[in-house]
C-alpha positions in Angstrom: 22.8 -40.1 0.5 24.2 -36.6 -0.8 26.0 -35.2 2.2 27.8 -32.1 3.1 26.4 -29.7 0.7 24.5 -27.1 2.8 28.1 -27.1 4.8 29.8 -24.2 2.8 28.8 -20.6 1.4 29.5 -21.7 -1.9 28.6 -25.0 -3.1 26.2 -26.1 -10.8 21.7 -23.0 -19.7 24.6 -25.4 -22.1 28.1 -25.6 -22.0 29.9 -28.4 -23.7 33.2 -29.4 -25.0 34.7 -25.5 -24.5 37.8 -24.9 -26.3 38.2 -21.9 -23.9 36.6 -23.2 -20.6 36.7 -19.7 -19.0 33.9 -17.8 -18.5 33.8 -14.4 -16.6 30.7 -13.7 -15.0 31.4 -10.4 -13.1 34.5 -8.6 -12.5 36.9 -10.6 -10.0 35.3 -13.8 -10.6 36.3 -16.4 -13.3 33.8 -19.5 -13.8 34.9 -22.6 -15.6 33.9 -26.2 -16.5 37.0 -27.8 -16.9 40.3 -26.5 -14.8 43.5 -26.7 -16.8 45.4 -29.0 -14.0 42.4 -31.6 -14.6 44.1 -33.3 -17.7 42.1 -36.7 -16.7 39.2 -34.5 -18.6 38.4 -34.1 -21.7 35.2 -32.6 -23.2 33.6 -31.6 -20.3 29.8 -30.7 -20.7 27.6 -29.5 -18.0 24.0 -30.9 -18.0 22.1 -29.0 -15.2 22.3 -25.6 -14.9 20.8 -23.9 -11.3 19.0 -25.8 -7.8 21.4 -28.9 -6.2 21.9 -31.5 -8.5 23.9 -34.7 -7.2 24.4 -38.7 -6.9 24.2 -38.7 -10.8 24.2 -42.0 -11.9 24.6 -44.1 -15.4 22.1 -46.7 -16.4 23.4 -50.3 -17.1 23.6 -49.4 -20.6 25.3 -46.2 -20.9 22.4 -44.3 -22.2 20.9 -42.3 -19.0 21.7 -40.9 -15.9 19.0 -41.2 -12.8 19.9 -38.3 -10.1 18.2 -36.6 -7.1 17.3 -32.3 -7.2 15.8 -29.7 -4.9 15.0 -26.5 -6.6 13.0 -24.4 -4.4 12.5 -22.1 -6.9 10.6 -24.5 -9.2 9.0 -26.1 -6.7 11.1 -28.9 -5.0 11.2 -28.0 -2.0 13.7 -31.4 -1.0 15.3 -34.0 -3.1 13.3 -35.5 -5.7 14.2 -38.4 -8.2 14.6 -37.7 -11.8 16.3 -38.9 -15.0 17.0 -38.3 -18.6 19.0 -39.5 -21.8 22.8 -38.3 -21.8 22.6 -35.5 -24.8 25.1 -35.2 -27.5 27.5 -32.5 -26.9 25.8 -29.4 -27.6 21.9 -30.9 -27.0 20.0 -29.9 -23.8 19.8 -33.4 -21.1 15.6 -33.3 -20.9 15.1 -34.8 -18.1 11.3 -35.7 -16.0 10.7 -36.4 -12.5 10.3 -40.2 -11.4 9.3 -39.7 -7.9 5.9 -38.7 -6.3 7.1 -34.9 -5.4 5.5 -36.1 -2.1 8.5 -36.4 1.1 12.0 -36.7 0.4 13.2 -39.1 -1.7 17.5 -39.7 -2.0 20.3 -42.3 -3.9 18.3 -43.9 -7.0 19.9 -46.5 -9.2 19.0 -48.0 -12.4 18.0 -51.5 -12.5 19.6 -54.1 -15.0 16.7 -54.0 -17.3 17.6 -49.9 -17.2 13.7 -49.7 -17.6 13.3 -49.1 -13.4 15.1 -47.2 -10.8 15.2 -48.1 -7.0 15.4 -45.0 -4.4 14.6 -44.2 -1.0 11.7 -42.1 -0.1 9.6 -41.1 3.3 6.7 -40.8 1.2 4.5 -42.9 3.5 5.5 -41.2 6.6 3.9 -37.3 4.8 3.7 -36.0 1.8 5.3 -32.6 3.2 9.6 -32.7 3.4 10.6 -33.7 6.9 12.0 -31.5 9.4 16.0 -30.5 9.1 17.9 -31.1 12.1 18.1 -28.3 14.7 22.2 -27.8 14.9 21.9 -25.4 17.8 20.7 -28.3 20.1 24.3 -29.8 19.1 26.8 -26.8 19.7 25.8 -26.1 15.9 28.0 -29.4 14.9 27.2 -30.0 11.0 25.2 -33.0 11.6 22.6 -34.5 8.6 19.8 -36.9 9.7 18.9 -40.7 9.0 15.1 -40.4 8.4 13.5 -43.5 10.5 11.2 -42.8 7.4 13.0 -43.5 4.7 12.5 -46.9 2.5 13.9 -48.3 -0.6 11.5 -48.8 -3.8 11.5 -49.7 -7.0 9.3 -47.7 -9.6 9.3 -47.9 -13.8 10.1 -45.0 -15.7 6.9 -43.2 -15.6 7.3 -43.0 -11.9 4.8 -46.0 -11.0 6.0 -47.8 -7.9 6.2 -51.7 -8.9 7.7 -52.7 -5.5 8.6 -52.1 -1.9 11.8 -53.3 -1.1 12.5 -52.8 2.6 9.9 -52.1 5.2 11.4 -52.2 8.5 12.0 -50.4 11.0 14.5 -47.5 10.8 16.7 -45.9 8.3 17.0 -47.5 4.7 18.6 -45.8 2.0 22.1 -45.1 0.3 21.1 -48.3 -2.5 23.1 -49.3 -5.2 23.0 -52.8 -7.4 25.8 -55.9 -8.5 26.8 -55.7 -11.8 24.3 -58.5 -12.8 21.8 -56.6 -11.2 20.4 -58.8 -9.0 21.7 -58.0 -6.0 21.3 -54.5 -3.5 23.5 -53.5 -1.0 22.5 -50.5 1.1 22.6 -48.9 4.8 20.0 -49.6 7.1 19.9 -49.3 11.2 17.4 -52.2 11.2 19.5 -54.0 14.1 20.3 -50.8 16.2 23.6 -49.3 14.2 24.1 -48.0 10.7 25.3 -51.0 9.1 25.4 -52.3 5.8 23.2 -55.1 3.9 23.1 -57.2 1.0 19.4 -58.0 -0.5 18.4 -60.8 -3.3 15.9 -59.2 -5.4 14.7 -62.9 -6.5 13.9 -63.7 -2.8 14.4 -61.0 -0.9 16.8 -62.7 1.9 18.7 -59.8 3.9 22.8 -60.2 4.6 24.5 -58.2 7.1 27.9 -57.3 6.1 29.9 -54.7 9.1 29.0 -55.0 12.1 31.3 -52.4 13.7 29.9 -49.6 15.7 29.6 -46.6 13.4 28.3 -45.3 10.2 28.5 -47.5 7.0 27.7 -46.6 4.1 27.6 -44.9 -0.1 29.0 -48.1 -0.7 29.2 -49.9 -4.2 30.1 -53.1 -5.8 33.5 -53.5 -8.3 32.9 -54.0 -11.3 33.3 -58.2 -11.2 30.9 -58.3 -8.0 33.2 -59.8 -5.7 34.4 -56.3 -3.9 32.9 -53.9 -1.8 33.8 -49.8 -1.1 32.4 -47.6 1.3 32.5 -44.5 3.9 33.0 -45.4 7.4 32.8 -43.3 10.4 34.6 -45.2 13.2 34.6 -43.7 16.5 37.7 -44.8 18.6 37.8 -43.3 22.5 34.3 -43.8 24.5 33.5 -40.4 24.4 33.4 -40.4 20.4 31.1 -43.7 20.6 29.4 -42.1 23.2 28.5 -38.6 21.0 28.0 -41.2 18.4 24.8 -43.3 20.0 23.7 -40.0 21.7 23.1 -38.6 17.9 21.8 -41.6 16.6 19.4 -42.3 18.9 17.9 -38.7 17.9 18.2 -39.9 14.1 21.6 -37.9 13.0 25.1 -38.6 12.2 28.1 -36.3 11.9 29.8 -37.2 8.9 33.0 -35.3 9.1 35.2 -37.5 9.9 34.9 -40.7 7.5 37.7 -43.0 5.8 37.4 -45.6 3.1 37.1 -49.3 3.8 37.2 -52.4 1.0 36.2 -56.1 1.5 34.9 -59.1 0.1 31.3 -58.8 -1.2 29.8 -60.8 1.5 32.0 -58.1 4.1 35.3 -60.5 5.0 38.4 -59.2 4.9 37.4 -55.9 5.2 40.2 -53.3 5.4 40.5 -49.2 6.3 42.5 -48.0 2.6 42.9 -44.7 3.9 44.1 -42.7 7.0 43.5 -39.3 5.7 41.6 -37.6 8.3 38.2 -35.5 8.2 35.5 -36.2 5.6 36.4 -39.4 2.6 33.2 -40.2 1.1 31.6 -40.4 -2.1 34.1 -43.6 -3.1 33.7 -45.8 -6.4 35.6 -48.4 -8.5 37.4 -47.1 -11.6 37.5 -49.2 -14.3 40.7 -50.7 -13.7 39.4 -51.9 -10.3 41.3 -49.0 -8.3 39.4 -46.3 -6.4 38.1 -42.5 -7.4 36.3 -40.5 -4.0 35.8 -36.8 -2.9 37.8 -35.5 -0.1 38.1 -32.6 2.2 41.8 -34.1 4.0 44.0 -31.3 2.7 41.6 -28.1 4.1 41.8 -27.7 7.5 38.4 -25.3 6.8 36.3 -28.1 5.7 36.7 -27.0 2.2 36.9 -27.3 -1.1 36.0 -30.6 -1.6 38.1 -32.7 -4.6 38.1 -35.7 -5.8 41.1 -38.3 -6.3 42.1 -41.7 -7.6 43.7 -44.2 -5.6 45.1 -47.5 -6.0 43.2 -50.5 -3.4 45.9 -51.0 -1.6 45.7 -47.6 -0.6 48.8 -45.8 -2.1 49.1 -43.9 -5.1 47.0 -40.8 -4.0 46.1 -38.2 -6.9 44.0 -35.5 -7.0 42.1 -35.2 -9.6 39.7 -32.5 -10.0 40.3 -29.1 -9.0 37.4 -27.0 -8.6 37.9 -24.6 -5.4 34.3 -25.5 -3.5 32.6 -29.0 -4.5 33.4 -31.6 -6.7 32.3 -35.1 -5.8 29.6 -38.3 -6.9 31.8 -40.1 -9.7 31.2 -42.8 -11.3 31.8 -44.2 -14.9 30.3 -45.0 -17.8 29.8 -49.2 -18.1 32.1 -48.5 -21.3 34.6 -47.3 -18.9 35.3 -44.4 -21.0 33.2 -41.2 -19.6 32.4 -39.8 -16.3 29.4 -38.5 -14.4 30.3 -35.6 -11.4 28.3 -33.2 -9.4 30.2 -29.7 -8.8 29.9 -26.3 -7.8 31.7 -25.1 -10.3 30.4 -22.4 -13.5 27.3 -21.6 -11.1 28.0 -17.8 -11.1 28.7 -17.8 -7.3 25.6 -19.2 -6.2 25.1 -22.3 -4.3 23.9 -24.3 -7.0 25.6 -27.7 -8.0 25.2 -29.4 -11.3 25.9 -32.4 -13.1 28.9 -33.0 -15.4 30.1 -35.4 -18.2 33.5 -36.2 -19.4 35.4 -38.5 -21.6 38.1 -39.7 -19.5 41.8 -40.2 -20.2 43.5 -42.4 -17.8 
């Protein structure tokens, strides 16, 4: 689930592969796709240009990305699921919606055969977007909802849904897939608490695997299968558990203060691998099996948000990116050598948040 977005004033047509990244848009402000301290980067082209583009993600074979955008001003009113074939540097990404354009629809994933995508949706509920959260009823806390709504499907690439893959309920979302594809692990508060699952797409048997009160969940499999990552909230005195069940019961979560747990694939020996206070989300495997996520830790604001690599164990912190509002939603090619992030950056000072590709130096 993108999170966090509609937080700040400032939250991305083609730019690709600048030799001079700079561009000045209007006098005392300086735009760029690629910040000279990000030496990780290397030919940095931006795909999306204008509305809120995030949880861009590669299909199994390198060739696509599947994403979710709002763009009121051409018509998408909430997220939407769409996807397109990664352009060569200079080309435009053309790109078609997948979902309905009826409710709101959130984290899509390529299948295996990279000729389906599964995503959650409230379509069934209404075909209008559902209601934001009212944050004056909560001291005007930045709080997101979990839609009791929300389901996970599977549809082709002409938008045709071929299967329903959870229908209970309660929140069910935040859906990504084991390297050999057949397995889905995702959130749902089928038994009460935001928890996460494991489904077999063969057979469709359901693992639980936390179990701790508090929210679990963006989480993904390592590249071999036999890890987990995720976002945690973890609410510690009574009167934190307390605010905690008092939100969810009315369908929201506060995710502002989240650290990064790892485990087993069927959830044992799972372990908190960082301590760094307010909002750690957004985690993934890098190639080498070590960790990239987005992070807020060192703004006592809120903001910017960066992201940064970090070894399992949990040491070895380094920030990578360095754009001054939003960078976040890595993940790698299958190749291991490019990466896919959703940032605020080169959008002229508006709100907007685009999609960006890299090749990647390690």
């Amino acid at each position: 689930m993108k999170i966090l977005l509609a937080a700040f004033p400032v939250l991305c047509s083609i730019l690709c592969s600048v030799s001079s990244p700079v561009v000045h848009v209007r006098p005392g402000q300086t735009d760029t796709v690629h910040y000279p301290e990000e030496t990780h980067f290397r030919n940095v082209q931006q795909l999306t240009f204008g509305g809120d583009n995030a949880e861009a993600y590669w299909s199994y074979d390198g060739k696509s990305l599947v994403f979710q955008r709002t763009s009121v001003k051409d018509g998408i009113p909430c997220d939407q699921i769409f996807y397109g074939k990664v352009p060569a540097p200079g080309e435009p990404f053309v790109y078609k919606r997948i979902s309905s354009g009826k409710g709101r629809t959130t984290c899509p994933f390529f299948t295996k055969d990279n000729r389906h995508i599964i995503y959650a949706s409230t379509h069934e509920n209404a075909d209008t977007c559902p209601p934001l959260p009212d944050r004056s009823r909560y001291g005007n806390k930045y709080i997101w909802p979990v839609y009791s709504s929300y389901d996970i499907y599977m549809a082709d690439l002409e938008g045709k849904i071929v299967r329903k893959l959870t229908d209970t309920p309660g929140y069910d979302a935040e859906a990504t897939l084991s390297p050999d594809g057949k397995k889905m692990l995702f959130t749902s508060m089928r038994n009460g608490d935001l928890d996460l699952y494991v489904m077999d797409l063969q057979n469709g048997k359901v693992v639980q695997v936390t179990n701790t009160p508090g929210y679990d969940g963006g989480a993904w499999f390592s590249r071999d299968g036999k890890k987990i990552l995720w976002r945690a909230s973890r609410p510690q005195s009574e009167a934190e558990l307390t605010e905690y069940k008092a939100l969810l019961k009315d369908g929201l979560v506060a995710p502002t203060q989240m650290e990064l747990f790892i485990a087993n694939a069927d959830g044992s020996d799972a372990r908190q691998i960082t301590s760094l206070g307010q909002a750690n989300w957004a985690p993934n495997f890098l190639p080498d099996g070590n960790v990239i996520f987005c992070s807020n830790h060192e703004y006592k604001r809120g903001f910017p948000f960066n992201m940064y690599t970090l070894h399992a164990e949990g040491t070895h912190l380094q920030k990578i990116s360095h754009d001054k509002s939003f960078d976040a939603f890595p993940m790698f090619s299958p190749d291991g050598k490019r990466i896919v992030f959703c940032s605020n950056r080169n959008n002229g000072g508006t709100r907007d948040t685009n999609i960006f590709v890299a090749d990647y130096n390690e």
